[in-house]
TILOZA-483779 format. One record per residue (C-alpha): residue in three letters; residue number from 1; chain; x, y, z negated. Coordinates in steps of 0.001 Angstrom, whole numbers, plus 500000, padded with zeros to 6 digits. Last residue first. Layout:
N
[rec ALA, NUM, A, [X, Y, Z]]
...
# end
This chain:
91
[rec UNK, 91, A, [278789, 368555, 122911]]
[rec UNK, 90, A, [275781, 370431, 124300]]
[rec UNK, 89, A, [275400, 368056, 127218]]
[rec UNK, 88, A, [275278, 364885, 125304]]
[rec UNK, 87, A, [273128, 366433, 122763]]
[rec UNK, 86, A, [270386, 366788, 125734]]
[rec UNK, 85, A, [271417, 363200, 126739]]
[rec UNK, 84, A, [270288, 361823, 123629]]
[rec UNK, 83, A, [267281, 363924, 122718]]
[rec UNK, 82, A, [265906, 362493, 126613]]
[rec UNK, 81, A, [266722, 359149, 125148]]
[rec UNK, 80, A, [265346, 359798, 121524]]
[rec UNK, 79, A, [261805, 361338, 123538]]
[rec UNK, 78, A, [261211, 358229, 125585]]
[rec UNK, 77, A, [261999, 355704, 123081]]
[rec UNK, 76, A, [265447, 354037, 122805]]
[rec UNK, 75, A, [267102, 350933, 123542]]
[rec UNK, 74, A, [270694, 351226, 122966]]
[rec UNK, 73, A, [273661, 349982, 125064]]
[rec UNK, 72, A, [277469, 350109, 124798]]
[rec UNK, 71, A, [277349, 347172, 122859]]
[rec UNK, 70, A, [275348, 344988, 125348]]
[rec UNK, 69, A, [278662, 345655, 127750]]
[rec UNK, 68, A, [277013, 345575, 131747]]
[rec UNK, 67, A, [277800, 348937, 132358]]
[rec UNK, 66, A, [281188, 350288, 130737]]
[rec UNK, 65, A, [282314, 346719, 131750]]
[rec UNK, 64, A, [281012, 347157, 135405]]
[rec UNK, 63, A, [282553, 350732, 135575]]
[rec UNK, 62, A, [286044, 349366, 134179]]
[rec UNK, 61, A, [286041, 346498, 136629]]
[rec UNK, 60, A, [289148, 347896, 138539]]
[rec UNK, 59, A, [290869, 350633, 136300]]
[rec UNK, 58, A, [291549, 353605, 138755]]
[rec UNK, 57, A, [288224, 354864, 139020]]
[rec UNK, 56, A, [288621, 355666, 135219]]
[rec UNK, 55, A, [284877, 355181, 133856]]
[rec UNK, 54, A, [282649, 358154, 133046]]
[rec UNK, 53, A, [280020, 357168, 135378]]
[rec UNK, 52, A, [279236, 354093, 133121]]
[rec UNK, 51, A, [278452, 356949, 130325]]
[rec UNK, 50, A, [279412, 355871, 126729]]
[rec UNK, 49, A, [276446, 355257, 124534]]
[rec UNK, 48, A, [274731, 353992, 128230]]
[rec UNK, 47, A, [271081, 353852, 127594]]
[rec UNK, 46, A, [268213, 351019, 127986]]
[rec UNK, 45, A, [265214, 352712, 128057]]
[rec UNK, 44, A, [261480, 351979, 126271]]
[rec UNK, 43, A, [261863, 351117, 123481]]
[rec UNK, 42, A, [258730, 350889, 121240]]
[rec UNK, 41, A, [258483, 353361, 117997]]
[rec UNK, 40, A, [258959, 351887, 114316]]
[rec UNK, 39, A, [260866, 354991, 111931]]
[rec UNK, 38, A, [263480, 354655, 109498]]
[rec UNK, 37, A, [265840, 356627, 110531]]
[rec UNK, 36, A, [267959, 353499, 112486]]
[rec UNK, 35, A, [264475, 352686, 113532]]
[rec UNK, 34, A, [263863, 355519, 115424]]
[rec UNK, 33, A, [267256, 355162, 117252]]
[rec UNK, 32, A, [266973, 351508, 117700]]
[rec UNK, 31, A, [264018, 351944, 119873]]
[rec UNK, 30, A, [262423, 348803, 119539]]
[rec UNK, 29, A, [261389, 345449, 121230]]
[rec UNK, 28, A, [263147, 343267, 119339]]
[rec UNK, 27, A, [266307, 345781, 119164]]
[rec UNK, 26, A, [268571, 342483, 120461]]
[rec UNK, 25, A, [265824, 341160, 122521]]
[rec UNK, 24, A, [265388, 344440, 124323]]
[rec UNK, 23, A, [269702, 344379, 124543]]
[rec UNK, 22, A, [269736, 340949, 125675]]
[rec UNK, 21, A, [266826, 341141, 128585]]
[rec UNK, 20, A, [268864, 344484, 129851]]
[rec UNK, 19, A, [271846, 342358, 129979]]
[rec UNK, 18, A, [270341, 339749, 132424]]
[rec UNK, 17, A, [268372, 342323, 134470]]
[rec UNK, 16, A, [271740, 343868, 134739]]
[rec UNK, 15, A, [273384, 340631, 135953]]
[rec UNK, 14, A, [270586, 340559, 138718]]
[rec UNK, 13, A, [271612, 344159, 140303]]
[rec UNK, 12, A, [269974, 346849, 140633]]
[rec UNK, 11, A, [271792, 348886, 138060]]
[rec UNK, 10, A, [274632, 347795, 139233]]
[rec UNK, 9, A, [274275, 349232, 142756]]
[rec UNK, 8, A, [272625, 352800, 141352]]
[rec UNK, 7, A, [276110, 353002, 139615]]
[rec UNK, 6, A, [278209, 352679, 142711]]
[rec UNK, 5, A, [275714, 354666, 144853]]
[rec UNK, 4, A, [276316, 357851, 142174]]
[rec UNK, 3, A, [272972, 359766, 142290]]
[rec UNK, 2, A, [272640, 358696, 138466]]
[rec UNK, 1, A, [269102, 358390, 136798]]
# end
């Protein structure tokens, strides 16, 4: 997870219970990489497609809508997350 304070904060807070609930409903349950090839594996984290910490500090809100925006979020498995952020890096 982050060290940045500002991204712990949202991540603790009730509105990102709320949106996690959406996007575990929204994948019923499933990591929506698997299953995009064709593969049924539990989710397990909630990841940022674009990263929160990435947002302009000069556009109020912008970190809150990278964060809390149910589109901007897959739930993935273990191993797709840590896959994830490995290409993320290499990119």
């Amino acid at each position: 997870m982050s060290r940045d304070k500002r991204y712990q904060r949202l991540l603790n807070s009730p509105k990102w219970r709320e949106v996690k609930k959406m996007v575990w409903q929204r994948a019923n349950g499933l990591c929506e990489r698997c299953k995009a090839e064709g593969y049924i594996k539990s989710g397990v984290d909630c990841h940022h497609i674009i990263p929160v910490e990435s947002a302009n500090p000069d556009i109020p809100g912008e970190m809150e809508r990278l964060a809390y925006d149910v589109n901007n979020i897959q739930l993935l498995c273990v191993p797709c997350h840590i896959k994830v952020h490995q290409d993320m890096h290499t990119h």
